[in-house]
C-alpha positions as CSV (number, residue, x, y, z in Angstrom):
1,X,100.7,91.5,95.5
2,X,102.2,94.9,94.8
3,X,106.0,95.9,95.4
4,X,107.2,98.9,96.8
5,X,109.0,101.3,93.5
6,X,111.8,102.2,95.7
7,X,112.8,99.0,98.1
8,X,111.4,96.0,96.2
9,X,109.5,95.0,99.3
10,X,105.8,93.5,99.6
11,X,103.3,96.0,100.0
12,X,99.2,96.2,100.3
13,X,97.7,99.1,98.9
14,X,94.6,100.4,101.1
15,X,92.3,103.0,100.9
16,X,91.4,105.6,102.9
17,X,88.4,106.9,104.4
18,X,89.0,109.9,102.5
19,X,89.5,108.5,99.3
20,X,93.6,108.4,99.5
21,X,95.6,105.8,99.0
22,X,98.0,104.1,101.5
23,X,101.2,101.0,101.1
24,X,101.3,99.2,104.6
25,X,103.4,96.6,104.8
26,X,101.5,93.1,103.9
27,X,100.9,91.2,107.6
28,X,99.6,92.3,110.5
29,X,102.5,93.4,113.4
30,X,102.2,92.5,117.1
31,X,103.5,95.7,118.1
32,X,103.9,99.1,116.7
33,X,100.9,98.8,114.0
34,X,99.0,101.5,114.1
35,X,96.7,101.0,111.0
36,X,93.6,99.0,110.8
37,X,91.9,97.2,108.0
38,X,88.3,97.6,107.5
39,X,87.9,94.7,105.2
40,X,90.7,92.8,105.3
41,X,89.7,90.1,102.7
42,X,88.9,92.8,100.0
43,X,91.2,93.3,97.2
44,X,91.8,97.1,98.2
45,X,90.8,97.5,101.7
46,X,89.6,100.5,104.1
47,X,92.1,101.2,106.2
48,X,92.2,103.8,109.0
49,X,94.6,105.1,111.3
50,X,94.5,104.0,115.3
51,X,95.4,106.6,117.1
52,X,97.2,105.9,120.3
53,X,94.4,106.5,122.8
54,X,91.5,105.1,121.1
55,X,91.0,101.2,122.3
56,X,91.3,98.4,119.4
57,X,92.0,95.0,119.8
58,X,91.8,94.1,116.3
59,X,94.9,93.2,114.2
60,X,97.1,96.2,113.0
61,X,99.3,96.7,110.0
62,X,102.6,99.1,109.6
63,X,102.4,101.6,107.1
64,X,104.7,100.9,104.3
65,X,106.2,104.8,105.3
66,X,107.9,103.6,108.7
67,X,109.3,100.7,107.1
68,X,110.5,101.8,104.0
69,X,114.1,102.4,104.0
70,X,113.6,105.4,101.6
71,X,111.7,106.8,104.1
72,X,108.1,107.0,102.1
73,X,109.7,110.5,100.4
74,X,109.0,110.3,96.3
75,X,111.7,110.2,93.9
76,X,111.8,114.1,92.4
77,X,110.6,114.5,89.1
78,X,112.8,115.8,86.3
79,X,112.0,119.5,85.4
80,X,110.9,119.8,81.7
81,X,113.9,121.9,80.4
């Protein structure tokens, strides 16, 4: 399993339906999940985002972004001098 770069934690890369991908943290939350997993079992899964109106009653993951204590925001890269 992958670590996040910037707060050591366990993370589970997904993709997206768009070809992007996306940490979410690696078990599935009761409450305040709003990603689901396609194919759960695969070693890089479809994800999607839930939105809040739509009905699912499937299992949902946190994106790593809300968890993070960084906050999801990149370290800035050094500007070639």
């Amino acid at each position: 399993m992958a670590t996040c770069a910037y707060c050591g934690q366990p993370i589970l890369w997904t993709t997206t339906p768009n070809g992007r991908r996306m940490p979410v943290d690696p078990r599935p939350v009761q409450f305040g999940g709003n990603v689901a997993l396609l194919d759960p079992g695969s070693p890089v899964p479809l994800s999607r985002v839930v939105g809040k109106a739509e009905e699912y009653d499937g299992p949902r993951w946190k994106a790593h972004f809300t968890s993070c204590p960084r906050g999801g925001k990149k370290a800035r890269r050094k500007r070639a001098a």
